[in-house]
DRENPA-3360 file (N, C-alpha, C; in nm, 2 decimals, always signed):
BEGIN
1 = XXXXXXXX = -1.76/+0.23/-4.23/-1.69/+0.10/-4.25/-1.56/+0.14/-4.32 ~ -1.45/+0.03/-4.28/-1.31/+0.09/-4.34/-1.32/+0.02/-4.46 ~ -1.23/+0.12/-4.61/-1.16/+0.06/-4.70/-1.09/+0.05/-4.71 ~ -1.02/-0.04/-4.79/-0.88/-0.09/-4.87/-0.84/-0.07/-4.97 ~ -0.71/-0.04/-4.98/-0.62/-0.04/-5.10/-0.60/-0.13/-5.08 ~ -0.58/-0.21/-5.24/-0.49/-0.33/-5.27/-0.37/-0.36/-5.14 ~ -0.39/-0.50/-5.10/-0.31/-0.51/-5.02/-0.32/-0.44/-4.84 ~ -0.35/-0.40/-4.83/-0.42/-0.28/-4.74/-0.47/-0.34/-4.63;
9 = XXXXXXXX = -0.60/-0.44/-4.66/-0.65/-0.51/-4.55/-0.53/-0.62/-4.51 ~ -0.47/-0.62/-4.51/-0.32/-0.75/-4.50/-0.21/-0.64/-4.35 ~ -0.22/-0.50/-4.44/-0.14/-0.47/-4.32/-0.26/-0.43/-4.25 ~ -0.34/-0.38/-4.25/-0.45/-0.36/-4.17/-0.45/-0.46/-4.05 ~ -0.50/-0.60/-4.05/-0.45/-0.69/-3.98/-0.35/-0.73/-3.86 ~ -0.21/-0.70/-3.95/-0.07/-0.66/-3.91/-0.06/-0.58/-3.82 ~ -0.09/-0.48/-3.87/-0.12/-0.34/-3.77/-0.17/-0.35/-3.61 ~ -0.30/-0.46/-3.64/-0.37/-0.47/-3.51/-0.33/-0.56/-3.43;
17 = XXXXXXXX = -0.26/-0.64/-3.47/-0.20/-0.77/-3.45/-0.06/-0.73/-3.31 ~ +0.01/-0.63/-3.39/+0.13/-0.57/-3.37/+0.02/-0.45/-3.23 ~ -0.02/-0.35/-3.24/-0.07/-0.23/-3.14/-0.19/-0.31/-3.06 ~ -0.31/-0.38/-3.07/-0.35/-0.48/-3.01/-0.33/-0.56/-2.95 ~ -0.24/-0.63/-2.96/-0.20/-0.76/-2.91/-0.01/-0.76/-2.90 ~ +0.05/-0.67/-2.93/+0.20/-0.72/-2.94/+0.25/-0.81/-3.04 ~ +0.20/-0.89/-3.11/+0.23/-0.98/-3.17/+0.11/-1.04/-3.25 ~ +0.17/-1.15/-3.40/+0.07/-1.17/-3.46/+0.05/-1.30/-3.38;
25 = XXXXXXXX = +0.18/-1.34/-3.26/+0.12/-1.47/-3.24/+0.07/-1.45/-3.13 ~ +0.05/-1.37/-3.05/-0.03/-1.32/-2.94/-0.16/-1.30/-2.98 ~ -0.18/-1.25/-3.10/-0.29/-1.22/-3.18/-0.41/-1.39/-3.22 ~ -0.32/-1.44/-3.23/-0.40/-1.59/-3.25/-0.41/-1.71/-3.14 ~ -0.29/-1.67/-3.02/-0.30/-1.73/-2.90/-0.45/-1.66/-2.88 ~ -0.48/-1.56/-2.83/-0.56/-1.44/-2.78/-0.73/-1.51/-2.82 ~ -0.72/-1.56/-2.99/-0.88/-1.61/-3.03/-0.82/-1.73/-3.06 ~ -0.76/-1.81/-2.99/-0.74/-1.98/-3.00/-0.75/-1.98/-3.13;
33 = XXXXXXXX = -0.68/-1.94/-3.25/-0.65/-2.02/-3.37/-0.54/-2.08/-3.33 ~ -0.58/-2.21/-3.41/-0.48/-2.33/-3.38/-0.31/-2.28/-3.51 ~ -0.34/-2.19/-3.58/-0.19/-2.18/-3.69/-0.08/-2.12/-3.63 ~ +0.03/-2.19/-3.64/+0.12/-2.08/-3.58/+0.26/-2.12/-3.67 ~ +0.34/-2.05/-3.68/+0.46/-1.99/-3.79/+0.41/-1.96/-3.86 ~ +0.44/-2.04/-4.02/+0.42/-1.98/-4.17/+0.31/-1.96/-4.21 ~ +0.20/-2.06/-4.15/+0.08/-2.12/-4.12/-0.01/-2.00/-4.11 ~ +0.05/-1.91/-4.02/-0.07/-1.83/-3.98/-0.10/-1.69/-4.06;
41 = XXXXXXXX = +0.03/-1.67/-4.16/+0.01/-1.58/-4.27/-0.11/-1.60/-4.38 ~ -0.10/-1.75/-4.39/-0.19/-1.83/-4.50/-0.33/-1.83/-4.45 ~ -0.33/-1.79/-4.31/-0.48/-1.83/-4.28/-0.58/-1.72/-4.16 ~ -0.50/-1.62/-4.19/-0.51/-1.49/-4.07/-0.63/-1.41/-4.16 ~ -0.63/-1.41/-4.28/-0.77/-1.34/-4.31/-0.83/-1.41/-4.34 ~ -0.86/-1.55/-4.37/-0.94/-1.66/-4.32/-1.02/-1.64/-4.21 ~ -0.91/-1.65/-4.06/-0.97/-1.62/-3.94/-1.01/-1.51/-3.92 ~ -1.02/-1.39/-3.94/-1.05/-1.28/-3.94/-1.18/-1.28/-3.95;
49 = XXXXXXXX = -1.20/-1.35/-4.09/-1.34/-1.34/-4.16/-1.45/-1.43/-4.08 ~ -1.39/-1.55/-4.02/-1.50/-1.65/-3.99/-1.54/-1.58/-3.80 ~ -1.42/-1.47/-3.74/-1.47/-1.40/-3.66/-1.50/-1.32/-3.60 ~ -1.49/-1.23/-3.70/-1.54/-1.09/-3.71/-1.65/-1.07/-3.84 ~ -1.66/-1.14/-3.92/-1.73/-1.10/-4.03/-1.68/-1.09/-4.19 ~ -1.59/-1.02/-4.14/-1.49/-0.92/-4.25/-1.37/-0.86/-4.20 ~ -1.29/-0.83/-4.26/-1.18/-0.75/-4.22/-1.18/-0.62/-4.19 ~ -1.27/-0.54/-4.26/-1.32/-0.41/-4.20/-1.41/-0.44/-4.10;
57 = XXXXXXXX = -1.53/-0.49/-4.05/-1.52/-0.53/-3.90/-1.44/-0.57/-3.81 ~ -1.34/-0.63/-3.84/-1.24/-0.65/-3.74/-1.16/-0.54/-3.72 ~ -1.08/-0.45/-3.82/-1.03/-0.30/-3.80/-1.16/-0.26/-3.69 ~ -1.28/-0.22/-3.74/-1.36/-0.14/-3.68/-1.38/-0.20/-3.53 ~ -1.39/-0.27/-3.51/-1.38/-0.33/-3.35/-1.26/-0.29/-3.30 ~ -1.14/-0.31/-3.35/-1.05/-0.30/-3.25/-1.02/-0.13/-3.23 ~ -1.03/-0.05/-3.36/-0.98/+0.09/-3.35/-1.08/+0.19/-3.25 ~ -1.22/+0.10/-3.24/-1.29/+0.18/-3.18/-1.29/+0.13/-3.02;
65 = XXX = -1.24/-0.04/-2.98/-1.21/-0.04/-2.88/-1.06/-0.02/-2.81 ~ -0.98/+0.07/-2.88/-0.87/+0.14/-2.90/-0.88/+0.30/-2.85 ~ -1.01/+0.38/-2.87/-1.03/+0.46/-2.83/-1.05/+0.52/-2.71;
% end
């Protein structure tokens, strides 16, 4: 399971958002979250959490379906 530094799971996110999907708003088009601009900063590990689990499951899903 991944860990975080302070801050960490934020670019974590970012990261997968950006090499996964192109974009963080491609990233929330992609699992129908309804936030989009400022919105979706405030609520992207929110959504993370309600569909993946956690944020280290969500890393772990995408890096290994990355492989």
């Amino acid at each position: 399971m991944t860990k975080f530094s302070p801050g960490g799971d934020a670019q974590a996110i970012w990261r997968i958002a950006t090499d996964h999907y192109g974009s963080a708003l491609a990233m929330f088009e992609a699992h129908k979250w309804p936030e989009r601009g400022a919105d979706m900063m405030r609520k992207v590990q929110s959504r993370v959490k309600e569909s993946y689990g956690s944020v280290a499951a969500f890393v772990d899903h995408h890096d290994k379906a990355g492989k």
